[in-house]
C-alpha positions as CSV (number, residue, x, y, z in Angstrom):
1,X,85.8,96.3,134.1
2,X,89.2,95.1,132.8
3,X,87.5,93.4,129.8
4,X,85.9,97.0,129.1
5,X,89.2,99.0,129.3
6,X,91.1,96.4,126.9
7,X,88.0,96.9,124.2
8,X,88.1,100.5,124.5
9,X,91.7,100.6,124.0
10,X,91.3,98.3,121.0
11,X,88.8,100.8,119.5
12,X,91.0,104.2,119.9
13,X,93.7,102.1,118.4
14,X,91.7,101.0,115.5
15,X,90.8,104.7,115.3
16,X,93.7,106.3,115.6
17,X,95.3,103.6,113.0
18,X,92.6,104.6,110.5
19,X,93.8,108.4,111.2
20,X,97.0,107.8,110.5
21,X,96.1,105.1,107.2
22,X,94.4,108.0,106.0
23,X,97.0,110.6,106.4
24,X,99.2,108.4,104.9
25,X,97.5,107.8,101.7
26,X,96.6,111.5,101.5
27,X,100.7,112.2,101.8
28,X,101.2,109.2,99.0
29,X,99.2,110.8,96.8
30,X,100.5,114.0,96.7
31,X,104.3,112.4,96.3
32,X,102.6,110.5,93.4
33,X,101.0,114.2,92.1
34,X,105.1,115.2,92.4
35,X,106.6,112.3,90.5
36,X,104.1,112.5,87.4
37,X,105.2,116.2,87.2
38,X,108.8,115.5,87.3
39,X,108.0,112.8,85.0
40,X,106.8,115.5,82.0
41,X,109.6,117.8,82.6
42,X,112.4,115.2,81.9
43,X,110.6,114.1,79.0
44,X,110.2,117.5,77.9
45,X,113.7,118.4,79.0
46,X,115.2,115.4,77.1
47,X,112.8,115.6,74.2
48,X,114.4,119.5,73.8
49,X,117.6,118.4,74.6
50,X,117.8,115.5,71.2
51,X,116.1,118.3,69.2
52,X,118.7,120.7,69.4
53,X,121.3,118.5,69.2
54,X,119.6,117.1,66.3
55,X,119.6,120.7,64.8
56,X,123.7,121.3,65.5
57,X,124.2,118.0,63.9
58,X,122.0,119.0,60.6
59,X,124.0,122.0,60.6
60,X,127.6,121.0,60.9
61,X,126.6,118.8,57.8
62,X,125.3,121.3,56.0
63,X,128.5,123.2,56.1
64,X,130.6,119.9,55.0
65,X,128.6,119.7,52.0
């Protein structure tokens, strides 16, 4: 009997652990779905940000010349 309770215990453990494995990848990939957006807005932020500083440069120039 004690050698039955042990192996069912194993088994809902190995269940539960595949549960919570799968939760957890589930909740990685949706951080990883949050980073990659993050991702294109500073590059899109930055990229906007060196144009128009690009542009005020071009300008004050302009009016030195």
């Amino acid at each position: 009997m004690p050698k039955q309770n042990a192996l069912q215990r194993i088994d809902s453990h190995e269940k539960l652990c595949r549960i919570m494995q799968r939760e957890t990848h589930k909740k990685i990939q949706k951080i990883e779905e949050r980073i990659k957006r993050l991702e294109k807005i500073v590059l899109i932020s930055a990229g906007a940000l060196i144009t128009s500083m690009a542009f005020v440069i071009y300008t004050l120039l302009e009016k030195l010349i």
